[in-house]
Wavefront OBJ file of the C-alpha trace (Angstrom):
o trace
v 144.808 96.135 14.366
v 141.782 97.948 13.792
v 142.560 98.616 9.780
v 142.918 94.966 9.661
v 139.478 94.120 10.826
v 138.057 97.481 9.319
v 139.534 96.092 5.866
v 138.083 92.956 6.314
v 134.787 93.764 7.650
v 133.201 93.762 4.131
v 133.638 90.294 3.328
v 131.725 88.798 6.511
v 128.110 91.071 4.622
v 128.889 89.776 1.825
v 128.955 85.803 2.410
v 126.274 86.482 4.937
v 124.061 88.191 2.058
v 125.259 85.592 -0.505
v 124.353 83.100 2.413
v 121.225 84.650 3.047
v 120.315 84.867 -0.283
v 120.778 81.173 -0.547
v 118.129 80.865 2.418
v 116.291 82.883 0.628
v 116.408 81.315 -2.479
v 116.137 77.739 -0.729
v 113.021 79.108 0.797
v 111.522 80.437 -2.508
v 112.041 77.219 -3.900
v 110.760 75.683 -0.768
v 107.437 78.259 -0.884
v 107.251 77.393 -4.815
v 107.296 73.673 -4.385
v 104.744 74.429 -1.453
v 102.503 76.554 -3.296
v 102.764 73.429 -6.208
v 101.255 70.923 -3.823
v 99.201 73.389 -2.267
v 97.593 74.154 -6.175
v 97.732 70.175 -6.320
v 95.825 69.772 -2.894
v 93.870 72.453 -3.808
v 92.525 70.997 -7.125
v 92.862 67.737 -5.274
v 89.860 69.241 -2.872
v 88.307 70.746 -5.923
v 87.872 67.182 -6.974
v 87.268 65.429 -3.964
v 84.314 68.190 -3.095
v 82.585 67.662 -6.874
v 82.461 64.048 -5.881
v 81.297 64.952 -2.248
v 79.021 66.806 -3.909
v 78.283 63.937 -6.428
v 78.183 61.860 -3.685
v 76.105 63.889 -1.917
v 73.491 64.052 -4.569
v 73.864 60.765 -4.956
v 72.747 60.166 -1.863
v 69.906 62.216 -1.399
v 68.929 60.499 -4.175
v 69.734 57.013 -2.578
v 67.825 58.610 0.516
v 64.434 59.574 -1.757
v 64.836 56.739 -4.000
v 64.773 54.873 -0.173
v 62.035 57.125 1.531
v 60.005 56.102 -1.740
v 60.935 52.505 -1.302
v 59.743 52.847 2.356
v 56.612 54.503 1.358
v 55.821 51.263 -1.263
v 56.887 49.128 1.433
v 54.967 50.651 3.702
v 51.982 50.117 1.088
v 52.686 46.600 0.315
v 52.132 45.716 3.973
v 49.313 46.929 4.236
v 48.055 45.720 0.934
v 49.615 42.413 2.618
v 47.806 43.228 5.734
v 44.602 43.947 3.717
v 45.055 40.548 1.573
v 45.680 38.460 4.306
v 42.459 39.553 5.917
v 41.078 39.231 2.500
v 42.346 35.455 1.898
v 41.003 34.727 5.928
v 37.431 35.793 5.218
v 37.960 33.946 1.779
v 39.155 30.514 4.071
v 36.064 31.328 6.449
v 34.214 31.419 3.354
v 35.213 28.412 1.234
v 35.048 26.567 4.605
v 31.196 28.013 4.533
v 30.713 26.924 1.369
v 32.367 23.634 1.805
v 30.476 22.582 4.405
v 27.328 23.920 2.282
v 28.588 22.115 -0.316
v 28.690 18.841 1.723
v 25.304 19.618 3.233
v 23.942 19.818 0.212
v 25.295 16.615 -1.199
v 23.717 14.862 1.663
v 20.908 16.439 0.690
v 20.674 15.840 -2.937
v 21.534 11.777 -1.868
v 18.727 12.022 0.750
v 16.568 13.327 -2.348
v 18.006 10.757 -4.498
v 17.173 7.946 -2.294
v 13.947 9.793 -1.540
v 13.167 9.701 -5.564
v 14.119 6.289 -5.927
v 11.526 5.244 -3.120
v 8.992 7.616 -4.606
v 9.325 5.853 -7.892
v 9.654 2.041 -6.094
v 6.391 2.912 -4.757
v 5.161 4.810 -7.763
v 5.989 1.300 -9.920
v 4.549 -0.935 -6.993
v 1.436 1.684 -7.112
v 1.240 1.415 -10.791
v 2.221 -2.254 -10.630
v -1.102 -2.754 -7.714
v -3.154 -0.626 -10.179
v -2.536 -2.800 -13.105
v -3.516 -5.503 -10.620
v -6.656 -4.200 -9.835
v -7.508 -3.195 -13.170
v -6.967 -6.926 -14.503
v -9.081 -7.737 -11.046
v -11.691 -5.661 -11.992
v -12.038 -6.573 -14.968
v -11.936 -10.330 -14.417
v -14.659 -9.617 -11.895
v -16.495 -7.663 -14.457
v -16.599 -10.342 -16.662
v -17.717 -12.946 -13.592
v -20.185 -10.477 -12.930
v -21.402 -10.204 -15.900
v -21.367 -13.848 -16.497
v -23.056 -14.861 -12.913
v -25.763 -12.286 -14.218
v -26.098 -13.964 -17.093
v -26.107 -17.156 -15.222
v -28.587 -15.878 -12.694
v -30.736 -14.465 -15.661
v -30.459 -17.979 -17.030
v -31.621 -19.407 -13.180
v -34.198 -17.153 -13.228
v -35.955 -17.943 -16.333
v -35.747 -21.758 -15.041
v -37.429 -20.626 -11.856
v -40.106 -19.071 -13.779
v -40.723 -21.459 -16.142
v -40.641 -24.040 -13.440
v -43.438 -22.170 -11.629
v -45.964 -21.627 -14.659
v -45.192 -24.993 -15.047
v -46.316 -25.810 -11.070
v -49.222 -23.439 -12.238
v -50.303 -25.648 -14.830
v -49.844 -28.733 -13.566
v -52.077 -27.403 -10.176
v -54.590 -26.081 -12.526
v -54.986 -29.519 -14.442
v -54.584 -31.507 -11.662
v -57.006 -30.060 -9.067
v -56.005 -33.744 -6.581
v -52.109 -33.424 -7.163
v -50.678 -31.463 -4.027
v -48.860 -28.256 -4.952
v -44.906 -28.665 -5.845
v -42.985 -27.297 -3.256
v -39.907 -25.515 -5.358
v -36.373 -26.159 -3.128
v -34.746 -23.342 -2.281
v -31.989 -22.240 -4.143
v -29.489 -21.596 -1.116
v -30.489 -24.810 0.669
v -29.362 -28.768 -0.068
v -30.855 -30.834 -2.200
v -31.027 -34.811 -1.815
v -27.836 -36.459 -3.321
v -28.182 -38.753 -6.475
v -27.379 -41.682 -6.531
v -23.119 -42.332 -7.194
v -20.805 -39.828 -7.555
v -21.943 -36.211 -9.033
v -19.506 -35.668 -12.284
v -19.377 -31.993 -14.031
v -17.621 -29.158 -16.318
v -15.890 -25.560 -14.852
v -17.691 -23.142 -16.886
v -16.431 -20.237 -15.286
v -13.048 -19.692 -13.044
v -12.453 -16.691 -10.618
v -9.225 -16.366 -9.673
v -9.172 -13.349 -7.590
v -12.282 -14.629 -5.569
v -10.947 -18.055 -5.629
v -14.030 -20.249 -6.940
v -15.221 -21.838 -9.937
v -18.733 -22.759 -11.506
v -19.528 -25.923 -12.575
v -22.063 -27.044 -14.502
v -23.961 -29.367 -12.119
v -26.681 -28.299 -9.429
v -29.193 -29.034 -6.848
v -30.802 -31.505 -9.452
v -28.000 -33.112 -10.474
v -27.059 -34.306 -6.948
v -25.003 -31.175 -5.709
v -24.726 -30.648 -1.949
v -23.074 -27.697 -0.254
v -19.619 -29.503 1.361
v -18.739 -31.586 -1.435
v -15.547 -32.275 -2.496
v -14.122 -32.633 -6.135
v -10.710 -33.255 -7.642
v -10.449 -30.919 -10.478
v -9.126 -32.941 -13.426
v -7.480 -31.851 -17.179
v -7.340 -35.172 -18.811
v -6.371 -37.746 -16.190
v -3.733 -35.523 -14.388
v -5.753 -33.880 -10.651
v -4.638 -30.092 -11.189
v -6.488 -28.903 -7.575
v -9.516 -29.692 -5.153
v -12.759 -27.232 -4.654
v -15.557 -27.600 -2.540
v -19.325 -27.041 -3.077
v -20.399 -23.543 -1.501
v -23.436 -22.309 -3.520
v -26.443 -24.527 -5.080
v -28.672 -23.345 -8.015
v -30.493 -26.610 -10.012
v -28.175 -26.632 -12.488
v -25.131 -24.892 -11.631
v -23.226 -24.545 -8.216
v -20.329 -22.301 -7.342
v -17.140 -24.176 -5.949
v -14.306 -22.460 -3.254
v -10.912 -23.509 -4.935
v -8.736 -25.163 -2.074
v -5.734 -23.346 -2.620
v -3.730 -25.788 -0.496
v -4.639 -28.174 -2.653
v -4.220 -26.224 -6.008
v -0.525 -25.652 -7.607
v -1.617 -24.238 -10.444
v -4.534 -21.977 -12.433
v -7.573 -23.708 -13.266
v -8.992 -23.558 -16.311
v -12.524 -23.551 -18.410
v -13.237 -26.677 -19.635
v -11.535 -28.868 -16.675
v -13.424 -31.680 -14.649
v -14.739 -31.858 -11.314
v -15.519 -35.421 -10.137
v -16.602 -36.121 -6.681
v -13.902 -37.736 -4.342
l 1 2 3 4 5 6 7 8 9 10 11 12 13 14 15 16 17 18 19 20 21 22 23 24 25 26 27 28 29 30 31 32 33 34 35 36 37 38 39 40 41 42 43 44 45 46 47 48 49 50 51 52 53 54 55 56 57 58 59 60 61 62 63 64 65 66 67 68 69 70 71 72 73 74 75 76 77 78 79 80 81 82 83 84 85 86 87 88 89 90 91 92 93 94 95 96 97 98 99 100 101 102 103 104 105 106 107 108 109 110 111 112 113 114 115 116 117 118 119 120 121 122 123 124 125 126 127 128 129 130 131 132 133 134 135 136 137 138 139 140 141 142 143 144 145 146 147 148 149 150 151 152 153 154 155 156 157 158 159 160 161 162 163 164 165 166 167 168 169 170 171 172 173 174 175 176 177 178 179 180 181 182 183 184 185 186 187 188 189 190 191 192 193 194 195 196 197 198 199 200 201 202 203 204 205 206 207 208 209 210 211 212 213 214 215 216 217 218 219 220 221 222 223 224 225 226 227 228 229 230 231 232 233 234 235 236 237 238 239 240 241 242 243 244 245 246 247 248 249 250 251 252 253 254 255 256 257 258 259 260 261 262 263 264 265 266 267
């Protein structure tokens, strides 16, 4: 019984070591296949750490390309900040000058208008002046033609008193000839007193006609001034001399100018 299982004890090694060395083998196939992936997982990590590390420069990249961006950001608000300040002082400003502006159209209208009365008044002024001019020289002229006149009324006077002279001298009986005064009446003559404007004043409103105290010419009378047969205006004796009296024109009476050479008839 013993030789039995002593002769067969060297099969059960043998089909365990040809078992075991299909373990074995298994597991070497097993450790080969493992150590296959393992290479794979290994390059695998290889990879996936370049691109971590790709990533990761990437990144810092991203990260100073962003701190960068921050720091411009960070100087475009307060460039913003600085421009906004800027365009606030500029709206303070143009209101400023706005309001400037407008003050100094109202201005420039109040010196318009001011100009435009300046230069009313300067026209009226130079308008009076041109006036007074013609005025005095029309009363130049009537001066100088009452001088003459007067001149003329003198002469008269004196030849009318050499002539009193001569006739006292001659006439030693014949009482003395009282000469009328030149500002006082003189008797009227008989019917109505007719004469001729020889001179016309129209800034001093009177005329000169050629009729006087010794024509019939009181102070008060009235005349129609006539051109032709048409009455152009009214005047009334003021002034005597003997042969020429000065008449006021009655303007309310007058429509029109009065001229040299018209008649005055008593009416």
């Amino acid at each position: 019984m013993r030789k039995s299982i002593a002769g067969r004890t060297p099969i059960i090694p043998i089909l365990a070591l040809v078992g075991g060395l299909g373990v074995v083998g298994g597991l070497i196939l097993y450790l080969q296949q493992v150590r296959t992936q393992l290479e794979q997982t290994e390059q695998t990590l290889a990879q996936r750490t370049q691109e971590n590390e790709a990533l990761t420069a990437q990144l810092q990249d991203l990260q100073r390309e962003r701190n960068q961006l921050e720091e411009r950001l960070k100087g475009l608000r307060s460039q913003l900040e600085r421009t906004t300040e800027e365009l606030t002082t500029a709206r303070q400003s143009l209101s400023q000058l706005q309001a400037q502006a407008e003050a100094t159209t109202q201005e420039r209208a109040g010196l318009q208008a001011e100009r435009a009365r300046l230069e009313q008044e300067r026209a009226n002024t130079q308008k009076h002046l041109e006036d007074l001019t013609k005025a005095n020289e029309t009363l130049t002229r009537t001066v100088n033609g009452l001088r003459s006149r007067l001149q003329l009324l003198d002469r008269d006077y004196h030849q009318l008193k050499q002539k009193q002279a001569s006739l006292a001298v001659n006439v030693g009986n014949v009482q003395p000839i009282t000469l009328p005064d030149l500002t006082t009446n003189s008797p009227r003559a008989a019917g109505s007193v007719q004469g001729t404007v020889v001179q016309v004043n129209e800034p001093y409103s009177f005329v000169i006609v050629d009729k006087g105290s010794e024509d019939g010419m009181q102070v008060g009378m009235g005349f129609d001034i006539l051109r032709g047969s048409t009455v152009v205006g009214r005047a009334t004796a003021n002034r005597l001399r003997p042969r020429l009296t000065a008449c006021d024109i009655v303007r309310e009476q007058t429509s029109g100018s009065l001229q040299v050479g018209d008649r005055a008839v008593q009416r």
